[in-house]
Backbone as a ProteinNet text record, in pm:
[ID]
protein_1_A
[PRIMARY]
XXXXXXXXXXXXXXXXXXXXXXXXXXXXXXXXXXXXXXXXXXXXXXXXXXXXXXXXXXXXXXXXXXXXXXXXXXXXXXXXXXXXXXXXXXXXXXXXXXXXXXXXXXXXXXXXXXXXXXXXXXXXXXXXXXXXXXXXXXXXXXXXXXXXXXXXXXXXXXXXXXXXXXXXXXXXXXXXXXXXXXXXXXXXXXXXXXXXXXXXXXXXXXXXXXXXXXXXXXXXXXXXXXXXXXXXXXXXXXXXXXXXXXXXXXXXXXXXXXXXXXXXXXXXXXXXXXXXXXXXXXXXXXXXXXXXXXXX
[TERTIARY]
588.5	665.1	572.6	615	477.9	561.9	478.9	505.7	481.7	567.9	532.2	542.2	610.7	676.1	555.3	507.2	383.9	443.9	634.6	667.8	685.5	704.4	738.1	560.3	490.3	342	287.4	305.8	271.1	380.7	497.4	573.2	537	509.1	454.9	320	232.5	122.2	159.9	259.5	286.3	404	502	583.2	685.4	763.3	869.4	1038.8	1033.4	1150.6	1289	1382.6	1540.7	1529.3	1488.6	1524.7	1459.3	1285.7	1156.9	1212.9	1296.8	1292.4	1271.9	1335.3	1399.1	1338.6	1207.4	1159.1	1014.1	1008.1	835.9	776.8	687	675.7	545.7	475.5	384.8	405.8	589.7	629.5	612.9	660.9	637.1	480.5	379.6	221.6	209.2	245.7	252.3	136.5	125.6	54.8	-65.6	-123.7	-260.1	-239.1	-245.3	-262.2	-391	-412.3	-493.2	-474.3	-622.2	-607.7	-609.7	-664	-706.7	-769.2	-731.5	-800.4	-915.8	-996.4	-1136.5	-1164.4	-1094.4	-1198.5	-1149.5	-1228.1	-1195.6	-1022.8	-926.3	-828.6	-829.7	-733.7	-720.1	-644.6	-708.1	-636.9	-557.3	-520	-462.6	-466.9	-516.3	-561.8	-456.2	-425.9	-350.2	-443.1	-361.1	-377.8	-422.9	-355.2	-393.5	-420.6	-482.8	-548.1	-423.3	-488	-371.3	-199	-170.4	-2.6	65.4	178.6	257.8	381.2	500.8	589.9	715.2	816.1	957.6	966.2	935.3	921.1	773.8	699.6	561.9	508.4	380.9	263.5	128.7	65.7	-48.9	-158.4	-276.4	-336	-493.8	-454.6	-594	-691.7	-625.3	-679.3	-816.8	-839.1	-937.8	-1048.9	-1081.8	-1199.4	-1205.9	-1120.7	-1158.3	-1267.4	-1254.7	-1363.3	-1471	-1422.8	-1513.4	-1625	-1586.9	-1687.9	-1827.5	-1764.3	-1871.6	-1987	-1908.7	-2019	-2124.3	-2075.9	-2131.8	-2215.2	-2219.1	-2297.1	-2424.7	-2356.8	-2456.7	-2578.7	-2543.7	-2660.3	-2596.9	-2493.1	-2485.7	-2525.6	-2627.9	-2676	-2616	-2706.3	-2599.4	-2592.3	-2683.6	-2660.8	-2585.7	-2571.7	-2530.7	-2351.1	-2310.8	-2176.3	-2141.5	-2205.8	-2081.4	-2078.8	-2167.3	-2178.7	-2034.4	-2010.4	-1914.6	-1791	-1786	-1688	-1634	-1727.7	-1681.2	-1646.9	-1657.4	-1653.1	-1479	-1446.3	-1344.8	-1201.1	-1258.6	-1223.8	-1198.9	-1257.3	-1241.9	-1112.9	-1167.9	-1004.3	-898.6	-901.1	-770.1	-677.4	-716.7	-730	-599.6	-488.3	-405	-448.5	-410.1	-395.2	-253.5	-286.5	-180.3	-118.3	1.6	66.8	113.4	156.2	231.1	198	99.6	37.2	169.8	157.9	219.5	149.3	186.1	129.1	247	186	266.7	163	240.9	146.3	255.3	191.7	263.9	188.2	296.1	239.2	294.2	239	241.8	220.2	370.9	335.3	266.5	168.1	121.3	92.8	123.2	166.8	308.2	377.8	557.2	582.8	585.9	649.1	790.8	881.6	1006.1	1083.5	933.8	918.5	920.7	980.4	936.7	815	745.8	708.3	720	718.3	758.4	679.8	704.5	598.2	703.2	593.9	591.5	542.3	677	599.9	653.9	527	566.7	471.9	586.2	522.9	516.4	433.5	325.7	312.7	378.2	289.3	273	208.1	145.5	214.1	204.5	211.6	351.1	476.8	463.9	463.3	478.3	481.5	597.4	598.8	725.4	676.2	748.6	707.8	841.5	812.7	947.9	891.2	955.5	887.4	998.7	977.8	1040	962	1038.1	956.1	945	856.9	864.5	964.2	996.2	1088	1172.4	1328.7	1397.9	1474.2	1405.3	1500.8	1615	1684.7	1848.5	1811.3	1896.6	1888.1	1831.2	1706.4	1629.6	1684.9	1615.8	1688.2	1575.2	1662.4	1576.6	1514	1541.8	1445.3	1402.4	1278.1	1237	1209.8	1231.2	1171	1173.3	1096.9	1085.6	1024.5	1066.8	1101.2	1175.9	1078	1131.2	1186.7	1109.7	1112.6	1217.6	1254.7	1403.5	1319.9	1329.4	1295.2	1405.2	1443.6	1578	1552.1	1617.3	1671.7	1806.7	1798.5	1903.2	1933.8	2015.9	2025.2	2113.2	2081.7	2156.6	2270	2253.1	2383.9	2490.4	2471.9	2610	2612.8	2569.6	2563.4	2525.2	2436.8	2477.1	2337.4	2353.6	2199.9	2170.2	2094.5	2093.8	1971.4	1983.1	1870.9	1829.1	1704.5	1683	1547.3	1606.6	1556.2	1428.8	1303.2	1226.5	1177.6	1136.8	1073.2	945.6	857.8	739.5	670.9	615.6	676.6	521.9	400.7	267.5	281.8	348.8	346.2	449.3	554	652.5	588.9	563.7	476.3	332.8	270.2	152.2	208.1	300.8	336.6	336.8	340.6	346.6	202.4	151.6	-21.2	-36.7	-118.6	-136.8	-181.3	-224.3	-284.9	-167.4	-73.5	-1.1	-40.1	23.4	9.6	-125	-193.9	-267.6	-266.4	-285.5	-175.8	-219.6	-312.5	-332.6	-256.1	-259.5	-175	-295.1	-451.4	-539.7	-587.1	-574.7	-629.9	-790.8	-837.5	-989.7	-1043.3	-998.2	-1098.6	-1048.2	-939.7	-884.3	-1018.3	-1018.2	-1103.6	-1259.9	-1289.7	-1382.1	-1430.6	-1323.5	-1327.1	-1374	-1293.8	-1292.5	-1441.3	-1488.8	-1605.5	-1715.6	-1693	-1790.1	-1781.1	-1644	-1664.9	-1736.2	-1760.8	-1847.6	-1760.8	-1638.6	-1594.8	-1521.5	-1607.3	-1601.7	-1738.4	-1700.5	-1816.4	-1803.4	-1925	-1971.4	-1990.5	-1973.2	-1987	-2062.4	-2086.8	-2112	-2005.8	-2071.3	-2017.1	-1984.4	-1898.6	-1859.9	-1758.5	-1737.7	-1620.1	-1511.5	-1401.1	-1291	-1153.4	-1084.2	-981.6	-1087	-1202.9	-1277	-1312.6	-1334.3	-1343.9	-1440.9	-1552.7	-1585.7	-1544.3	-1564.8	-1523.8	-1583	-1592.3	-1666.4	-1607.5	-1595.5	-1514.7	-1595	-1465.2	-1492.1	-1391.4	-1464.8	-1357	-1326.9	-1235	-1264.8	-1148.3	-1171.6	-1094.2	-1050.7	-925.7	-887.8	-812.7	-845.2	-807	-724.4	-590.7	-482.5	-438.6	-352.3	-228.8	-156.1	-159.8	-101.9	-124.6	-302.6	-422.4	-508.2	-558.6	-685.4	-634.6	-698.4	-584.3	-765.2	-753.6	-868.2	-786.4	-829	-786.5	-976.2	-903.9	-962.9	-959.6	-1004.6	-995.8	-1100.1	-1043.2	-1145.2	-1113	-1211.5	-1203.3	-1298.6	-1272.2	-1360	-1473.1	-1609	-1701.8	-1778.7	-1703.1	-1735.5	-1694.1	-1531.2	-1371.3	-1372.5	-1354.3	-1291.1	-1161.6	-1141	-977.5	-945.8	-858.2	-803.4	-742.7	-813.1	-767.7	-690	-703	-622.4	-701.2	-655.5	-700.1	-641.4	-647	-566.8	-579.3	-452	-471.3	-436.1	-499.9	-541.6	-490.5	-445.6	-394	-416.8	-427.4	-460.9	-437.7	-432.6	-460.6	-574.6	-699.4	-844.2	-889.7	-1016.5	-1127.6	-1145.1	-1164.6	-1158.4	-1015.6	-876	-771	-686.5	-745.5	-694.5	-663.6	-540.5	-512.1	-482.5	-458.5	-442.5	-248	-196.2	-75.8	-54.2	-80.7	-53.6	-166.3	-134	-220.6	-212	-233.6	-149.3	-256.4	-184.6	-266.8	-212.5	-256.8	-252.4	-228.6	-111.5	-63.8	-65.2	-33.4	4.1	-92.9	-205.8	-247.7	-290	-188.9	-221.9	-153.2	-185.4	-163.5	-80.6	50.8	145.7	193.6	214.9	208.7	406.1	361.7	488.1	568.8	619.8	742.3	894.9	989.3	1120.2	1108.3	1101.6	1159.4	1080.4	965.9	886.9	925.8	965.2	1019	1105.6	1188.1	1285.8	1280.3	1136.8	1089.6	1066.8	1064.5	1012.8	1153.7	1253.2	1362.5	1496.3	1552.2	1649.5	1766.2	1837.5	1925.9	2009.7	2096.8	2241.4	2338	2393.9	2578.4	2698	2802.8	2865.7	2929.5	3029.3	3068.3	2994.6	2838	2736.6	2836	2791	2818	2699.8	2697.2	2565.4	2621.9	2523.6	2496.8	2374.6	2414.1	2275.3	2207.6	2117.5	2097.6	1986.7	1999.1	1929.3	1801	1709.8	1576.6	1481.2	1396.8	1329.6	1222.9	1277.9	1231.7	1111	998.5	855.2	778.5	864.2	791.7	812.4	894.6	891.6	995.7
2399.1	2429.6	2436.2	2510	2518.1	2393.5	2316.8	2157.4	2178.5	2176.2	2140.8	2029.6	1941.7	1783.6	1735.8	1636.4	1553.2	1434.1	1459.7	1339.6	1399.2	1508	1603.2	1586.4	1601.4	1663.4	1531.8	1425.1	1282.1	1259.6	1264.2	1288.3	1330.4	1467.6	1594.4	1507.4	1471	1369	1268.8	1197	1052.7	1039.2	1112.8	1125.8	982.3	930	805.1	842	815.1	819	820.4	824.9	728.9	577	606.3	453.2	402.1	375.6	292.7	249.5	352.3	297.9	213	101.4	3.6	-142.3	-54.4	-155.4	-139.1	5.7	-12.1	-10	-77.9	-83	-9.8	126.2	167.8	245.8	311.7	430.6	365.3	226	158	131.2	107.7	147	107.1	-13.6	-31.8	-180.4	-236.9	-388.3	-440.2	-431.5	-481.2	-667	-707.4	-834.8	-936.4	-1021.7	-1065.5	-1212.4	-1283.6	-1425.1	-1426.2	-1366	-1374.4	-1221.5	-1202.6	-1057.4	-1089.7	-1185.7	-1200.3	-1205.3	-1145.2	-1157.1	-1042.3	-1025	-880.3	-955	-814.9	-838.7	-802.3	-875.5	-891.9	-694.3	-640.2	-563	-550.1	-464.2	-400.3	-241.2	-233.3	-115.5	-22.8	96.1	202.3	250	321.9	382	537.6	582.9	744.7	767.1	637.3	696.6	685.8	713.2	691.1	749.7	644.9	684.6	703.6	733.9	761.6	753	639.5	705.4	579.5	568.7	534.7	549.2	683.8	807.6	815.9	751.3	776.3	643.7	583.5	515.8	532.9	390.2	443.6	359.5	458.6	392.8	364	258.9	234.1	105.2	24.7	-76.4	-47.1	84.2	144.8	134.2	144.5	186.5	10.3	-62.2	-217.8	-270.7	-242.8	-331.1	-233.1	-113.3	-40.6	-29.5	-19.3	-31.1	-108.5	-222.1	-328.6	-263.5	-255.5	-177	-55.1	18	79.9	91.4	-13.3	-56.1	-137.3	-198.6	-313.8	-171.4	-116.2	8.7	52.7	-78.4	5	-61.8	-146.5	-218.8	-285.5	-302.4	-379.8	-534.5	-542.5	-707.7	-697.5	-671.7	-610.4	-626.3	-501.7	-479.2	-625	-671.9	-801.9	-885.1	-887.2	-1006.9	-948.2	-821	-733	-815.3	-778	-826.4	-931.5	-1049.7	-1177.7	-1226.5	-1169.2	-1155	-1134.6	-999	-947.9	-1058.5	-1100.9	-1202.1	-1348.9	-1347	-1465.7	-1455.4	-1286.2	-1264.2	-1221.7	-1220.8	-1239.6	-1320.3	-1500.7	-1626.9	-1629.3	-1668.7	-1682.7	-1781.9	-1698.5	-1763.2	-1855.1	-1911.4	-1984.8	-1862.4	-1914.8	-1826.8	-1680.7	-1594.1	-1485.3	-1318.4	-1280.3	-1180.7	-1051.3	-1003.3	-907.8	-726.4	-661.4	-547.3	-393.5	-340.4	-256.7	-136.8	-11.8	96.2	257.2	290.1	379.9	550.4	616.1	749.4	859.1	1009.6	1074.3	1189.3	1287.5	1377.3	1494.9	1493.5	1653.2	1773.1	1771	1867.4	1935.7	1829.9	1900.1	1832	1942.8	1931.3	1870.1	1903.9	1893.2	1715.5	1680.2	1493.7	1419	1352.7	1243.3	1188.6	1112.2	989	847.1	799.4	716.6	597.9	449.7	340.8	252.7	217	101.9	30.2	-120.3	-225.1	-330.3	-477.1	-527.4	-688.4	-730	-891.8	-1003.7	-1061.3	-1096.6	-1214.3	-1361.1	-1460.4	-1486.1	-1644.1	-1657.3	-1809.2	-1809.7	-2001.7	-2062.8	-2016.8	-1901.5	-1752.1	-1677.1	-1514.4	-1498.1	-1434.2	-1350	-1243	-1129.2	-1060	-963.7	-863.5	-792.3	-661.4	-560.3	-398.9	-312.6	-279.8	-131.7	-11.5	67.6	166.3	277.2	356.4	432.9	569.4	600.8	707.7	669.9	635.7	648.9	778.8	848.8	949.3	900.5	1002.2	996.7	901.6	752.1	745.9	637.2	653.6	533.5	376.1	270	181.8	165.4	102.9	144.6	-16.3	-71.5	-215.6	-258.6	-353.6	-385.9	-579.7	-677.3	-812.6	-878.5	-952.4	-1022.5	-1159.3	-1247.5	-1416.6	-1465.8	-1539.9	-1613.7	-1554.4	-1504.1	-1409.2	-1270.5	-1269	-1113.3	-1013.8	-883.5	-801.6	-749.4	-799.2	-725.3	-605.8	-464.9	-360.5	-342.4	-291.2	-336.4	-145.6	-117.6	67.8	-0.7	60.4	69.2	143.5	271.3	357.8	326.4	251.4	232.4	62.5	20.1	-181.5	-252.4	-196.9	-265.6	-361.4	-468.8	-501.6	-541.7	-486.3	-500.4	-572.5	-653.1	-774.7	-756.6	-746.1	-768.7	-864.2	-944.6	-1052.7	-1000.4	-1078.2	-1040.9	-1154	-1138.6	-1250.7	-1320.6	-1127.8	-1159.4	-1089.4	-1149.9	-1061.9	-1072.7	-1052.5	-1026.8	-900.5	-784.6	-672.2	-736.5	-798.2	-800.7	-903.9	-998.4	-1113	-1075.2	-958.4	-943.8	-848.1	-785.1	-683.9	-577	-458.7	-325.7	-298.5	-301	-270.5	-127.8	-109.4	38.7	131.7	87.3	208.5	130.4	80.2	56.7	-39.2	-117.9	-214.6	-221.5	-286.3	-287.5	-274.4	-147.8	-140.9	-296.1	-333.7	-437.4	-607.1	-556.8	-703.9	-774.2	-741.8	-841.4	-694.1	-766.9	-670.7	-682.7	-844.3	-771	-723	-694.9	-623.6	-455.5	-457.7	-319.8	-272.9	-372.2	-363	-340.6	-406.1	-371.9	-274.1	-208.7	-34.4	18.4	25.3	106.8	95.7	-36.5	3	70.2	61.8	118.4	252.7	317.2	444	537.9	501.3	562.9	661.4	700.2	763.4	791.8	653.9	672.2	710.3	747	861.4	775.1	716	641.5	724.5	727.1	807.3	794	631.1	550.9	508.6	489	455.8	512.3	529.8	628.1	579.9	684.1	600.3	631.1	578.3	684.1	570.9	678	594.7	486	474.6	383.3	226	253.8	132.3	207.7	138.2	135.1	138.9	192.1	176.7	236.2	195.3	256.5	343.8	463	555.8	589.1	601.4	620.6	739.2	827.8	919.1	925.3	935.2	1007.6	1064.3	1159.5	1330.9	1315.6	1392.5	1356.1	1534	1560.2	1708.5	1640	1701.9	1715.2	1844.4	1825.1	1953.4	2007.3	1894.1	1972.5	2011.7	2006.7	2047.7	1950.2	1977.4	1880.5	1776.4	1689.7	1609.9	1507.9	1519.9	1405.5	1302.6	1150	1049.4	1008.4	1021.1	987.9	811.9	737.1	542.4	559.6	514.3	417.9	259.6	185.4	32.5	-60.7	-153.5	-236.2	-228.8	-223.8	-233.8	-387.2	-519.4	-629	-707.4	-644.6	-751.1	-655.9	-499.9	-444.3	-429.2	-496.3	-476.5	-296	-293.1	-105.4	-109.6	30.7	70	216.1	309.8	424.3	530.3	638.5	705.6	879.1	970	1100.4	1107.5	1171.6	1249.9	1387.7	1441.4	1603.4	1651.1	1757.1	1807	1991.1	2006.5	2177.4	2209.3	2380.6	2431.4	2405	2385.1	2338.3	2336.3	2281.4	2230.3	2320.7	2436.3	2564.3	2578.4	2516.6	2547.2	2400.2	2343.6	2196.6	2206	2060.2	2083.8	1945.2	1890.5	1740.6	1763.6	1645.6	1597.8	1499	1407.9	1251.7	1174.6	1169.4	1091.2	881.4	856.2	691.4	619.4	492.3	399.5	292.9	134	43.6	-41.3	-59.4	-107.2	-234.7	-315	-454	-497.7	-628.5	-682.2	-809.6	-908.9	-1019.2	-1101.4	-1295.8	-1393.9	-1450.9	-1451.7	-1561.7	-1693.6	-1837.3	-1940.4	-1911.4	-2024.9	-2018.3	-2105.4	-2077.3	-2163	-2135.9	-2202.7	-2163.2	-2045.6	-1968.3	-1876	-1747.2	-1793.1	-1700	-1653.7	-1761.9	-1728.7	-1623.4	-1651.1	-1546.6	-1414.5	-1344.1	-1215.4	-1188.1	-1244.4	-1274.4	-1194.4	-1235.8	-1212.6	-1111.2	-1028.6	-933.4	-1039.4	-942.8	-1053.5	-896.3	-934.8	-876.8	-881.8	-779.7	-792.1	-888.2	-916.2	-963.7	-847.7	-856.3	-760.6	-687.1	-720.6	-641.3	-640.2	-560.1	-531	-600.1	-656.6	-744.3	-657.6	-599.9	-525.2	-578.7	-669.2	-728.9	-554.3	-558.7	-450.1	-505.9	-421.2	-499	-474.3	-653.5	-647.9	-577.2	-545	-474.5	-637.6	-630.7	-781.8	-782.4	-692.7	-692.9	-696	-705.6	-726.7	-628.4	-489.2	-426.2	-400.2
787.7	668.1	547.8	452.4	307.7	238.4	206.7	138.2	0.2	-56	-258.6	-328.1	-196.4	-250.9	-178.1	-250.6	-231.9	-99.6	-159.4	-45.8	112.2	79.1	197	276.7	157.9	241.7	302.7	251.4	334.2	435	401.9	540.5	676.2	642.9	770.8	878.9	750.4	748.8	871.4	823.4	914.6	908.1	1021.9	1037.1	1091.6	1048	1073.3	1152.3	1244.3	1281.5	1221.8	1234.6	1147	1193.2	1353.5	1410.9	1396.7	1370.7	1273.5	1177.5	1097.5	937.5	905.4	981.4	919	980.4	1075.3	1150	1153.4	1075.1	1107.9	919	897.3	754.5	718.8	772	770.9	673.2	642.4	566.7	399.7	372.5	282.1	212.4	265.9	277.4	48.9	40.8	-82.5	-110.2	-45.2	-43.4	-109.6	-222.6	-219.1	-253.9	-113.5	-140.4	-136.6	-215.9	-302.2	-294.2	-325.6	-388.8	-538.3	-633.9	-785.3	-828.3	-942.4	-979.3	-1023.3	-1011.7	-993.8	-850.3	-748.6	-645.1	-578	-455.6	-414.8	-296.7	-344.2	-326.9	-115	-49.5	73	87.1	233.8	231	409.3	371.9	551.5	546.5	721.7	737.2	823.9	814.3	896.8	989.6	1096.3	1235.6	1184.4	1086	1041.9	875.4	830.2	674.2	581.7	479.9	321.8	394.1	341.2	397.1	231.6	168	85.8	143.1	111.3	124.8	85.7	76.5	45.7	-99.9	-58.3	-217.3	-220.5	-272.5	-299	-318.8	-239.9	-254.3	-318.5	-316.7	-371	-248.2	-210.3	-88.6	-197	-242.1	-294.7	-206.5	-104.9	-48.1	33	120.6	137.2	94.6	-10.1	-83.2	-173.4	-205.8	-271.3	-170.6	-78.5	48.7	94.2	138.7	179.9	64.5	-77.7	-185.5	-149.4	-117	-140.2	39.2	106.8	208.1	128.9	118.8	9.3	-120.5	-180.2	-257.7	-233	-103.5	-58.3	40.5	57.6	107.6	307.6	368.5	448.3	546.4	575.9	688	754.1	899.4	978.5	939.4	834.4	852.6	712.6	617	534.8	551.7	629.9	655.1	711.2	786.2	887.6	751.9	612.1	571	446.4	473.4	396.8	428.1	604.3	668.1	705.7	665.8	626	510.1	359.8	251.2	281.1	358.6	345.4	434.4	537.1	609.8	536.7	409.4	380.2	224.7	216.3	105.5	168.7	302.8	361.5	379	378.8	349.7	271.4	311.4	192.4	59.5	-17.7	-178.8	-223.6	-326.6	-386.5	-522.4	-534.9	-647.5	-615.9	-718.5	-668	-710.2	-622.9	-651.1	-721.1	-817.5	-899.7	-880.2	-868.2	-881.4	-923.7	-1007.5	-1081.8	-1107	-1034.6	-1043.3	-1099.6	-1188.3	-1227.6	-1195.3	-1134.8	-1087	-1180.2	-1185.2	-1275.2	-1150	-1112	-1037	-1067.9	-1091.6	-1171.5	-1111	-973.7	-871.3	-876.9	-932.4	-909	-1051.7	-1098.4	-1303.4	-1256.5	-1166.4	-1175.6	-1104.6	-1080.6	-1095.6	-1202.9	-1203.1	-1339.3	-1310.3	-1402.2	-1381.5	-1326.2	-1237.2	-1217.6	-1168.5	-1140.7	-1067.9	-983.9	-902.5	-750.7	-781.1	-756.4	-805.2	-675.7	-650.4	-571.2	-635.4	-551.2	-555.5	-392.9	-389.5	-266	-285.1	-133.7	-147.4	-60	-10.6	92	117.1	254.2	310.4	239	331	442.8	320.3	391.3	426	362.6	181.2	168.9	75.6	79.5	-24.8	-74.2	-199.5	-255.1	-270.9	-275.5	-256.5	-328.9	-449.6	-509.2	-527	-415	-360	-495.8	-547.7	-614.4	-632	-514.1	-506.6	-400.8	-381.6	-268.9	-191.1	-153.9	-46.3	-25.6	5.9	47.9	227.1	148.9	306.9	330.6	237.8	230.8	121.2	176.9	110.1	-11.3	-97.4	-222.3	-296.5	-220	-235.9	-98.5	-64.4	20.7	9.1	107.4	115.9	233	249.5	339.8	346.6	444.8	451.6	545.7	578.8	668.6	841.5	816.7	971.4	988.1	860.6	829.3	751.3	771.4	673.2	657	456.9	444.9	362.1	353.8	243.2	229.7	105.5	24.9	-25.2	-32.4	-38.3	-194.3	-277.1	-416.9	-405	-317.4	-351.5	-278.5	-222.1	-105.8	-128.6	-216	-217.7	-76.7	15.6	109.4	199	218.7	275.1	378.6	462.1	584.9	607.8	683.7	754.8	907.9	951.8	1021.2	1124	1193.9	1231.3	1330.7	1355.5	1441.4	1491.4	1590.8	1738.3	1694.5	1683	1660.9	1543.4	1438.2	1320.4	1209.3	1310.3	1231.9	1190.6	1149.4	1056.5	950.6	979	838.5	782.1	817	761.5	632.2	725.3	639.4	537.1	505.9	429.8	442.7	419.4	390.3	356.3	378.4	318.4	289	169.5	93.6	187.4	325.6	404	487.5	511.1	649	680.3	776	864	951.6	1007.6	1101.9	1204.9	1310.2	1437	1536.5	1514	1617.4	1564.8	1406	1344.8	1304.8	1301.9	1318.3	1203.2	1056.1	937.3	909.4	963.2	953.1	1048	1178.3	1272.1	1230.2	1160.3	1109.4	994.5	929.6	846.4	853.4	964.2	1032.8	1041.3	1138	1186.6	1060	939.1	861.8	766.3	741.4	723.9	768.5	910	979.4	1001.5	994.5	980.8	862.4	770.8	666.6	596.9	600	557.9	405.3	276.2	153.9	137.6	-27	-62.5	-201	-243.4	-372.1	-445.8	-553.8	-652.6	-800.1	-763.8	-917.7	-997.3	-1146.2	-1220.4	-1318.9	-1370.6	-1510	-1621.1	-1705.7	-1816.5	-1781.7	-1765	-1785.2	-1872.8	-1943.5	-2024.6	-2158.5	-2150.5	-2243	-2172.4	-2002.8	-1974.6	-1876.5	-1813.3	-1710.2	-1550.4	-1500.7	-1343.1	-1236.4	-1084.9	-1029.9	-913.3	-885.3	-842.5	-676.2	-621.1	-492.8	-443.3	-326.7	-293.9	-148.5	-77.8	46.4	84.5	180.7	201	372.1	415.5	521.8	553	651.7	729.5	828.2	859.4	965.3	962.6	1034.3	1088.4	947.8	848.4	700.2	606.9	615.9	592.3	487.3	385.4	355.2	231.2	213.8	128.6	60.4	-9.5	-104.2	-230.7	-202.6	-291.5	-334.1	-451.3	-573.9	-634.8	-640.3	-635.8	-752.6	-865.9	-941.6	-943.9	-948	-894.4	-1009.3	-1057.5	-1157.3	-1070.5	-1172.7	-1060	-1027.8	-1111.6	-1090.1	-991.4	-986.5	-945.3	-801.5	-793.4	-717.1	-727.7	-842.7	-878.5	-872	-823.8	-840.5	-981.4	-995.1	-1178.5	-1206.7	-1112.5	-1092.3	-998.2	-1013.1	-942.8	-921.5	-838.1	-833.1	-663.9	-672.1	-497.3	-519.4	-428.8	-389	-277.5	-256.4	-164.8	-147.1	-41.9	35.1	113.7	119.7	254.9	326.5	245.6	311.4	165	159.6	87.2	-50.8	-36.2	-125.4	-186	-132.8	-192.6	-166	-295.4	-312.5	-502.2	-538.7	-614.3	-678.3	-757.4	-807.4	-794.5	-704	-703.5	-749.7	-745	-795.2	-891.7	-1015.8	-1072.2	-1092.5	-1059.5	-1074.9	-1130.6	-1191.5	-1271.3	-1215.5	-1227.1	-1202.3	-1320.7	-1346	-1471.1	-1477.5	-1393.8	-1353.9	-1251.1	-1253.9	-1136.1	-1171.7	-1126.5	-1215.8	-1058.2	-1136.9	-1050.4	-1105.5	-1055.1	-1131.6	-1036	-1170.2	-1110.9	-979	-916.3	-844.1	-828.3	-979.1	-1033.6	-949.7	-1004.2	-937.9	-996.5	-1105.9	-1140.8	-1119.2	-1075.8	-1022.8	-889.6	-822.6	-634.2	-680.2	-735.4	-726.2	-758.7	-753	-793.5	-668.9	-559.1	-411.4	-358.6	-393.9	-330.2	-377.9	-299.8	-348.1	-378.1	-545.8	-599.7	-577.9	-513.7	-483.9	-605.5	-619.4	-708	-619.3	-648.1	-584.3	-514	-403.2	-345.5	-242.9	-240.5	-150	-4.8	74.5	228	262.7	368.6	428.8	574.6	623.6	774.2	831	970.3	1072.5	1107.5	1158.4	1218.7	1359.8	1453.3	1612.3	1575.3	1635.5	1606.5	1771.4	1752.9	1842.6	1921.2	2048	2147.6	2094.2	2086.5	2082.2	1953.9	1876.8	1764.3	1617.1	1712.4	1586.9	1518.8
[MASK]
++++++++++++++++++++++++++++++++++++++++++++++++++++++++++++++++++++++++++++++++++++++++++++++++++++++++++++++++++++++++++++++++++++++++++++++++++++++++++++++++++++++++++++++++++++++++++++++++++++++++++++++++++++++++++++++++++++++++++++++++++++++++++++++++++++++++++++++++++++++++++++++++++++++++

């Protein structure tokens, strides 16, 4: 099909079932979770590269870690010492990671503006997800705790829960590139350093701040697609970035511009938990929905 919707063209990309929806959290691909925005933030890795989707994501987790391979020159002794670095910001943190990213479709005028925002903690495992764009269909908040991943659909009031057995993807979150297909995010992470497939770029100005920009480009069946990551170059904190999209290399075009508005540590007060969790109207419909034996 010729794609003009950026959501359509990550769709085609990484295609989700009806019956996943609601069970696989790869389409969500929103997560940068973190101990402190002074340190390099924890990530999780996907099976097929930058994902976008319950409306639109931002896959900046990629390039926060892979950076530091990169900078450090690349070696083998080098990378493992990357990959324990990265292993050790996986480590749950205390308090309640915040993140707020605002996108700017500049591919499709007939988009608003809009941002994805989510909040993340650790010990145990809960987190909250407002997806940037909800499709018809899709539920338009996301959380999870305590072994349920619930959504909550705005247009119909209704929230459906569902329980899982074994539950190392809902637990770790939605991660900006997806879940980890193995559940084990630093050997994911691993992989991904070692494939070489960011492109350093240095350092430059942009907006009146410093940052250090990283790119890398991905060819499929829906043709060529380049994300654009600028990243503090002290913290690794993500600071914004653009994604690109084509028929191939020669006919590419800027779709998504996004910024990183929000990335902060908040204490975890009572009143903070409750940013953790979907607050219902009265009257909601509550629908169980069947959990999958194996995990998903």
């Amino acid at each position: 099909m010729t794609v003009t919707d950026p959501i359509d063209r990550l769709r085609a990309a990484n295609p989700v079932s009806p019956d996943d929806a609601a069970h696989d959290l790869r389409p969500l691909a929103v997560t940068v979770p973190g101990r402190d925005v002074l340190e390099r933030p924890r990530v999780r890795m996907s099976r097929r590269g930058p994902v976008l989707a319950g409306g639109l994501a931002v896959a900046l987790a990629f390039v926060i870690l892979a950076a530091g391979a990169l900078i450090d020159g690349g070696s083998a002794g080098k990378r493992l010492d990357i990959v324990s670095e990265a292993r050790a910001a996986l480590a749950p943190g205390a308090g309640i990671l915040h993140v707020k990213i605002d996108l700017d479709y500049v591919g499709s005028p007939e988009l608003a503006p809009s941002s994805t925002e989510w909040w993340l903690a650790s010990d145990p495992a809960r987190w909250r997800l407002l997806p940037a764009r909800a499709a018809a269909g899709v539920p338009s908040e996301y959380a999870y705790a305590d072994g349920a991943l619930r959504s909550y659909d705005r247009s119909q009031n209704q929230l459906q829960v569902t329980a899982r057995r074994s539950d190392a993807v809902g637990a770790a979150g939605p991660g900006l590139l997806g879940p980890s297909a193995s559940g084990n995010a630093a050997a994911s992470l691993e992989a991904a350093l070692a494939s070489g497939k960011v492109t350093d770029t240095g350092e430059r100005t942009v907006g009146g701040r410093t940052v250090r920009r990283l790119v890398t480009a991905l060819t499929d069946d829906a043709g060529f697609s380049r994300f654009t990551y600028d990243v503090d170059p002290d913290t690794f904190v993500p600071v914004g970035g653009t994604m690109e999209f084509g028929a191939d290399r020669q006919d590419v075009r800027p779709m998504i511009r996004f910024t990183v508005a929000t990335y902060e540590r908040l204490p975890a007060t009572a009143a903070n938990e409750r940013l953790l969790a979907i607050q219902v109207p009265p009257g909601t419909i509550a629908r169980p929905a069947p959990s999958h034996p194996h995990g998903r």
